[in-house]
Structures are given as structure tokens and as C-alpha cells.
N, C-alpha and C positions, 0 to 999 in steps of 0.2 A: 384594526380592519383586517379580513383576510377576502382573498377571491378564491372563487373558486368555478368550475363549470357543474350549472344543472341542466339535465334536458341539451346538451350539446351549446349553451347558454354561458358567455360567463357573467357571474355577480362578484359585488364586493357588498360585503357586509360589516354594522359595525360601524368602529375606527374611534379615535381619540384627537382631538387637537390643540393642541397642547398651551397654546398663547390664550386661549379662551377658556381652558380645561373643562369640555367637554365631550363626554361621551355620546356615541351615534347607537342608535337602535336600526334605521335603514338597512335594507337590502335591497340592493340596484341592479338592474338586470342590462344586458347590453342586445339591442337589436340591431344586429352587423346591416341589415338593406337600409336602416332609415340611417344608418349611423350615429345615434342614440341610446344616452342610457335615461332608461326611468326607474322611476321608485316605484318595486313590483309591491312589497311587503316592508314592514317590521320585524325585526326581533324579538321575542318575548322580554327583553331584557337590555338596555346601552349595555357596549359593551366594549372592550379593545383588548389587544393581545393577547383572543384566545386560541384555544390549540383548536386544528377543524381538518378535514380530511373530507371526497367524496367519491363515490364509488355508486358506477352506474344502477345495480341492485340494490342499494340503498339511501343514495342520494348523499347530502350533503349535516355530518355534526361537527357540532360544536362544544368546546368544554371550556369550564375557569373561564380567566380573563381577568380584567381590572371594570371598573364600575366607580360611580362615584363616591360610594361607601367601602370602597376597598377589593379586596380579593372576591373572586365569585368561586362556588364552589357546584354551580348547575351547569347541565350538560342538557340539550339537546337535538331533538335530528328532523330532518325535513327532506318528505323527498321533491318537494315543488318550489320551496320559497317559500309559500303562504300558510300552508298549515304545519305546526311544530308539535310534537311531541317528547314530555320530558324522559330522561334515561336516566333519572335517578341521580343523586347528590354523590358528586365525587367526594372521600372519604376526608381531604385537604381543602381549603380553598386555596386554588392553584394560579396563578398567573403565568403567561409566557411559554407555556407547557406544549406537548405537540400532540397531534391526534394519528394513529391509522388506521385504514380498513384492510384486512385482511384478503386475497386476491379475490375468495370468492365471496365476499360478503358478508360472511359469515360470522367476523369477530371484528369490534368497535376497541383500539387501546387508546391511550392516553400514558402519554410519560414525561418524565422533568416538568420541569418548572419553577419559580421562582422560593428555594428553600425545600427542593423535595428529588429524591432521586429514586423514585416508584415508578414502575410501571404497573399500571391496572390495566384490568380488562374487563368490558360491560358484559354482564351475564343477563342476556335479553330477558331469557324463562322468570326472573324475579325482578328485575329493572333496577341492578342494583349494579354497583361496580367494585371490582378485588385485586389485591393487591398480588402480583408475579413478583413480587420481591424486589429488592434494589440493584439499579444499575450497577455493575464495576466500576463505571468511568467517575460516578459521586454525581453530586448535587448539579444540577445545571439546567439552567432556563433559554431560551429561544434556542433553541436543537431544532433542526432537523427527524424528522421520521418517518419511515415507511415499512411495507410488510410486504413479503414476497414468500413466494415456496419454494424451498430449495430444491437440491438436483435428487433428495429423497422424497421429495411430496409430500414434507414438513413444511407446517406455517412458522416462519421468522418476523420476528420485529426487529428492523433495525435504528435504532438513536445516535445520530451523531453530531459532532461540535456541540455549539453551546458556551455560554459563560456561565461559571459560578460565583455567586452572590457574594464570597469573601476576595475575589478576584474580578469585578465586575469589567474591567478593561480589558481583560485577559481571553481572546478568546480561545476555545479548548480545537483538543484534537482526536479525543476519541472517538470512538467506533465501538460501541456495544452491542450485541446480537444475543435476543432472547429467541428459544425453540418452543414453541407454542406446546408442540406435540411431545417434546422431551422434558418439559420445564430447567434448561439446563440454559445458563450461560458463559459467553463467549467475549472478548475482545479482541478484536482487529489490532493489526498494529495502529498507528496514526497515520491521523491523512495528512496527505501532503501539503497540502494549505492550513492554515487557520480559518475556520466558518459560525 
């Protein structure tokens, strides 16, 4: 499941329950005056723990995930809820992985996940996704992400914590920062918690 706000809105989309082992395709919208939530749309796809990000210029994607068949390796984006458009088949089928948008809209990533230490990023002009290279911090699924511009008015991704899959109880403490604009990478020291 992840939520998120569309439209000043928030939904949850999605989700997994695990005693029944089923996947959700819903997307639930919340109407703060009735104090209600309803089922606005569907999913193109059930789906649970995939990576998703939204950003008011471009609303809200989705990438990977779990499915009853396994890993998922499609991506898409919506700017309403109801109509979806695909962004082309992530290069991995990825689970647990995280999504960002970039401040001004402009760029869709995707990184970690379950057995994968890549960041991509969606190249809108052919609806395809490429690979920035691999994180320093290695392999690691349920991270954290985001993307900010730095104090040069360079796009950064930042990825941090996470577990990785040969240390699944373990949770990490990196900080990895990719330069959109440089193609250069960076690590933080550690944070001070485990996340």
C-alpha cells in the first residue's frame, strides 16, 4: 500500500494482507468534510510494496512491487487517480524499491529494492527507464527517497537506510547522494538512527 496526496487529496493505493495473501488494486481517496474515504479508481495492476512519489506537476507514480505472480517490473503515473499511463518496464522486476520526483517535475527516479542497488531514471522523450549507476551504500530494499536542488541549482537524489536482503533484520544507515547534473556520487556519513 502506499498514500499519497492528489489534487490536495490524500489516497492509499494498493496494499497486501497478508493472513488472506491478497493483493489490492484500489485507490481510496479521502473526503476530509464527509470524513470519508471512498474507492475513486483501480490500479492497472494489485499490487503492494511498491516504490511511488507525487509531485504536484505531475501527480502521482508508481513502480515494481509484489503481485501474486511475483515481482512486478511496470511503472506507472496518474495525475488524477483514474486515468494511468504506462512509463515503460523498469529494466529489473523490482520490489520494495523507492520512487522520486525531482523539484521541478521534471525527472521520475526509481532506486533499490529488493536484490538491486540501481538507480534509474525515466527518460520521458522514449518512455523508457536507465540505469545512473549503483548506489555506494549496495543493495537494499524499503529506503527511503527524495530529490532536492542543491545550494548550486543541481538536481540530487538522495536514498537512505534500507535493509539488505543477505541482512534482512539489519536495518542500514546510509546516505547516498546522486548529482543529476554531475553524474557523480556521494556518501553522507550515517545517520544517526537505523531506518
Amino acid at each position: 500500500m502506499f498514500c499519497i496526496l492528489i489534487d490536495s487529496a490524500p489516497h492509499y493505493c494498493g496494499g497486501y494482507y497478508g493472513p488472506d495473501g491478497i493483493y489490492y488494486a484500489q485507490c481510496n481517496k479521502y473526503l476530509p468534510l464527509a470524513n470519508i474515504w471512498i474507492t475513486e479508481t483501480s490500479l492497472p495492476a494489485s499490487r503492494g510494496s511498491a516504490g511511488f512519489a507525487s509531485h504536484e506537476a505531475r501527480g502521482m507514480v508508481f513502480a515494481g512491487g509484489n503481485s501474486v505472480g511475483g515481482r512486478l517490473d511496470s511503472a506507472y503515473s496518474t495525475a488524477d487517480s483514474i486515468f494511468y499511463s504506462a512509463m515503460g518496464e523498469l529494466p529489473l522486476e523490482i520490489a520494495s524499491g523507492c520512487a522520486a520526483i525531482s523539484p521541478d517535475g521534471g525527472h521520475v527516479f526509481f532506486a533499490g529494492g529488493t536484490q538491486n542497488a540501481e538507480l534509474f531514471v525515466h527518460l520521458d522523450q522514449i518512455n523508457a527507464w536507465a540505469s545512473l549507476g549503483n548506489m555506494p551504500g549496495g543493495e537494499r530494499y524499503s529506503l527511503g527517497c527524495g530529490s532536492v536542488v542543491n545550494s548550486e541549482g543541481q538536481i540530487e537524489v538522495i536514498m537512505a537506510g534500507g535493509r539488505n536482503s543477505n541482512e534482512p533484520d539489519v536495518t542500514g544507515t546510509e546516505v547516498d547522494i546522486y548529482n543529476f547534473d554531475t553524474g557523480e556520487w556521494r556518501s553522507l556519513r550515517e545517520c544517526i538512527k537505523h531506518f
